[in-house]
N, C-alpha and C positions, 0 to 999 in steps of 0.2 A: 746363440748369435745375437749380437745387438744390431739392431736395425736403425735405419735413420731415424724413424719417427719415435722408437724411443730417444734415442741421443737429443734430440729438438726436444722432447717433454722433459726430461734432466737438465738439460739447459736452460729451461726457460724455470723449472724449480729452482733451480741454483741461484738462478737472476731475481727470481724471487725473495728469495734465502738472504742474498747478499743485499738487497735492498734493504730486508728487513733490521736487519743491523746495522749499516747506514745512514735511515732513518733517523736516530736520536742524534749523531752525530753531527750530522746538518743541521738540526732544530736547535739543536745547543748554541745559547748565546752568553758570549764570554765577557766579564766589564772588570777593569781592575776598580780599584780603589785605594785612594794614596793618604798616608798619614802621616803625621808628623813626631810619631813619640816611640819609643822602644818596646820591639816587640813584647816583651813582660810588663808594660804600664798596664793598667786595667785598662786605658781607654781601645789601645790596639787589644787585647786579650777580648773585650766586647766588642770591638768590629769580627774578629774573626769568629767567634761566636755567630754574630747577625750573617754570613757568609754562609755559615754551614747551614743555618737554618731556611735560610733563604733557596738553598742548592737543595736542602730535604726536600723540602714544602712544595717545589719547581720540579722536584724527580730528575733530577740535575739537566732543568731545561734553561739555568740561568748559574752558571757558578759567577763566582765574584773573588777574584784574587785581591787582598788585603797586604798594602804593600807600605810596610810601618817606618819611622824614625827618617823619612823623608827620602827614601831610599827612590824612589820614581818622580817625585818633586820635591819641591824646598818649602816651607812650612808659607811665605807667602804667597808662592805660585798655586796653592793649592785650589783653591778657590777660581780664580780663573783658569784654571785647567780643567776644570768640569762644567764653567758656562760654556767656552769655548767647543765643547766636546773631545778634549785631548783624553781625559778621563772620566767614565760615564759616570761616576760618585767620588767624594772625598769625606773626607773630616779635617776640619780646622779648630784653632781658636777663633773664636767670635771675633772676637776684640781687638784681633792684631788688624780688623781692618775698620778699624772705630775711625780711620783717614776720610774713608769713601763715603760714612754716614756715623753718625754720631749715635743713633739706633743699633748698630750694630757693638756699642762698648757699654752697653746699659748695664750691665752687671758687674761691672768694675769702676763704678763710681763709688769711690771711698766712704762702705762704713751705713752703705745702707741698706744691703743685707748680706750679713756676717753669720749667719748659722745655715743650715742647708735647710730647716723649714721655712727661712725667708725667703731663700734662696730660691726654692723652689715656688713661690708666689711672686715673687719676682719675675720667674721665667710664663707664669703664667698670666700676669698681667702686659711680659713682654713680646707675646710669642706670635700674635696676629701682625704685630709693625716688623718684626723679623722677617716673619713670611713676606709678607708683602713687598717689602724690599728687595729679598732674594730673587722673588717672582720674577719681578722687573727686568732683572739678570737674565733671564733663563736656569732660573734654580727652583728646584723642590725642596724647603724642608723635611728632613725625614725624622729626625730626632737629636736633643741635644744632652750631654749630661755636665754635671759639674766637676770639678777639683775639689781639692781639701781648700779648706779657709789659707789666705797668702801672710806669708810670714818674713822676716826679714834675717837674712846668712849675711856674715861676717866673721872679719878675722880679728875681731878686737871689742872689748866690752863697748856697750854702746847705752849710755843713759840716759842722753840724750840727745834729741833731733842734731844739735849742735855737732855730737861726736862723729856725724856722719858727711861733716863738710869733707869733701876732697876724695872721699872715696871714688874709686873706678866702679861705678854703677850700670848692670847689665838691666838696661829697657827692653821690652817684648810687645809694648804698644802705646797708645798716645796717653794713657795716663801712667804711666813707668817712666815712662819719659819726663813728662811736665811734672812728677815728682821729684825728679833727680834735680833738675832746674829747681823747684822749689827750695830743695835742700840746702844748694849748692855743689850738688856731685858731678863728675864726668859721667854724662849720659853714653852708653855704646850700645846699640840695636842687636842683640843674639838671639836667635832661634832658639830652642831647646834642642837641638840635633847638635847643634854647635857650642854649645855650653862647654861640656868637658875639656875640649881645646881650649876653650877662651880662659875657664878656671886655671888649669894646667901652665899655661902660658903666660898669665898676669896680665892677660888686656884688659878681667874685670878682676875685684875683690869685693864683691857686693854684690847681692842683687833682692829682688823681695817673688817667691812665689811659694809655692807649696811642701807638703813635708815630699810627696811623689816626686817632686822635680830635683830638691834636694839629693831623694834617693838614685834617680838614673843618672843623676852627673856624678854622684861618689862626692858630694859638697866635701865632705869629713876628709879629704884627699887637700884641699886647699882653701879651706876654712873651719873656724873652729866654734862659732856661735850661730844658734836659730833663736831669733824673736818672735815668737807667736803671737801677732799683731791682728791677724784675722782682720786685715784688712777690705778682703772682699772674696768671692768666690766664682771665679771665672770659670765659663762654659765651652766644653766642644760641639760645635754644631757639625751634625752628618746631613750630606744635602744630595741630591739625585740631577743631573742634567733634564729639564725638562722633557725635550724632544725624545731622549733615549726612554725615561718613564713612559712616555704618551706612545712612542711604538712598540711595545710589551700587549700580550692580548690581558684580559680582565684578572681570569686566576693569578698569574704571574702578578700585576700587578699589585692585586689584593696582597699574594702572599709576603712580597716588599713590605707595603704598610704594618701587618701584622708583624714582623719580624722586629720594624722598626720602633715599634707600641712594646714590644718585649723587651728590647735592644736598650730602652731609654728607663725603662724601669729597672731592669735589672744594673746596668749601668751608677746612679743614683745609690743605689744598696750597697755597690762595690764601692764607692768613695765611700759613705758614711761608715763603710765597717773596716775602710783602709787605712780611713785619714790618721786612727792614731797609732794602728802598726809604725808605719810609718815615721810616726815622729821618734815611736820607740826602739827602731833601727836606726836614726839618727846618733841617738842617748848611745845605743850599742857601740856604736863604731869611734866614741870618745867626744859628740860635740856638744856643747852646753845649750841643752834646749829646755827654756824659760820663757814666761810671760815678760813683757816689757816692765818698765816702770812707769808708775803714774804721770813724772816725766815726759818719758818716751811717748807713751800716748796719747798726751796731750797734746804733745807736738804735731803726733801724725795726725791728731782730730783736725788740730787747726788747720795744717796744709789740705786735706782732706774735704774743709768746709770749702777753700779754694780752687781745689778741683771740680767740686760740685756743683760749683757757681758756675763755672768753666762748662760744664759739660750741660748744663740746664738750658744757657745761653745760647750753645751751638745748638742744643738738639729743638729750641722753642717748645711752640704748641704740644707738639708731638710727643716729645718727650716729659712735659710736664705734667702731659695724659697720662702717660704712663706710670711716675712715680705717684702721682694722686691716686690711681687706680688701686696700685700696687700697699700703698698707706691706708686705703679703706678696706682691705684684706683681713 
């Protein structure tokens, strides 16, 4: 016969019991993270990577949902949706907000570092005034990686700067833009989430980025030439909402950084060993991908020296620190 005072000691095991697996559940803190590229670019395929490891490392006392191709914001909201606290992390392009500070487009100043070992001294002469700027926001840098070198798609042979007047030119930030005006092209502002529409549709027939961007819009779908211009090598920055970093206790935290020190090297490896798959999935799918002409790239030098001036002027002191820095490397 059961007695009260056992039924009270099984009850209060059970209350035990069921606490004890309740436990993690409570303690689990949940943060998305929004991104702007498709789920197979490397840049998402390395966020969710940093995700999982992150969720190891934590004992899943922090998972992190990685939410790609702008599927939870739009590739310019991105960034104020994690000062904000809408979203406790993101990943952006740098550059698309070269609007807000001119610090922020440093690695898309035409032609000053074009290979990924400059590229990467570049990030390292640029990576204190990034932070610090972001700071200011309420952002944590946490890591950033590059693209392939930027190239130029069309639908028609191009030999010269000249043969590019009038095209429908897809801009992506303030120096896409003030290139197209150099040019003479119709400038139109497209995300890469919005590309393939725009391709598809004829609002652009042109535009200048990577052999990866190329590939998740299907360019070969409604152009027929890539120019390997290597005109610059633009960065995604992954950043942390302050305040959500600073309320995490220490391990947790550590383990973020640590994930993100992995995230940003591994990162880096995946372009340099993608960038020429890539061009040579182009080649595959029928489109003429070539170096420019001496022409051709004299043209983009010169509009190039013009953007430079451009962006030297806006960014002052500060910026002039940095390329200086960056040239005694």
């Amino acid at each position: 016969m059961i007695n009260r005072r056992t039924l009270t000691t099984a009850a209060f095991a059970f209350g035990v019991s069921a606490l004890a697996f309740a436990a993690p559940a409570a303690a689990q803190t949940k943060w998305n993270l929004p991104g702007a590229y498709p789920f197979d670019n490397p840049h998402s395929e390395n966020l969710s990577l940093f995700a999982k490891e992150v969720e190891a490392a934590t004992s899943g006392k922090l998972v992190i949902t990685v939410h790609p191709n702008a599927s939870l914001f739009k590739a310019p909201e991105i960034k104020r949706a994690v000062a904000s606290g809408q979203a406790q992390m993101g990943e952006v392009l740098m550059s698309i907000h070269e609007n807000e500070d001119p610090i922020f487009g440093i690695d898309v100043v035409p032609f000053l570092a074009t290979s990924f070992a400059d590229s990467l001294k570049l990030y390292k002469a640029s990576k204190a005034a990034v932070e610090k700027k972001l700071d200011a926001q309420g952002i944590k840098l946490l890591f950033m990686v590059p693209w392939a070198p930027q190239g130029v798609y069309a639908k028609k042979d191009i030999n010269t700067v000249e043969d590019m007047k009038g095209l429908k030119w897809r801009s992506y930030n303030v120096g896409t833009a003030r290139l197209g005006e150099l040019l003479g092209m119709q400038s139109v502002t497209i995300q890469a989430a919005e590309l393939p529409q725009a391709l598809a549709t004829g609002v652009v027939n042109s535009f200048m980025s990577s052999g990866g961007t190329g590939y998740d819009s299907k360019a070969w779908e409604s152009l027929t030439h890539f120019y390997d211009v290597q005109a610059w090598i633009p960065k995604d920055a992954t950043f942390v909402n302050k305040a959500a970093f600073a309320a995490l206790d220490k391990p947790t935290q550590d383990a973020i950084l640590k994930a993100a020190a992995t995230a940003e090297e591994r990162g880096w490896k995946m372009w340099q060993e993608k960038a020429g798959w890539y061009l040579d999935q182009l080649k595959a799918k029928g489109m003429k991908v070539q170096a420019p002409s001496p022409e051709l790239s004299a043209g983009f030098k010169k509009a190039g020296e013009t953007l430079t001036a451009d962006w030297l002027k806006k960014a002052g002191a500060d910026g002039q620190a940095i390329v200086d820095a960056y040239r005694k490397m």
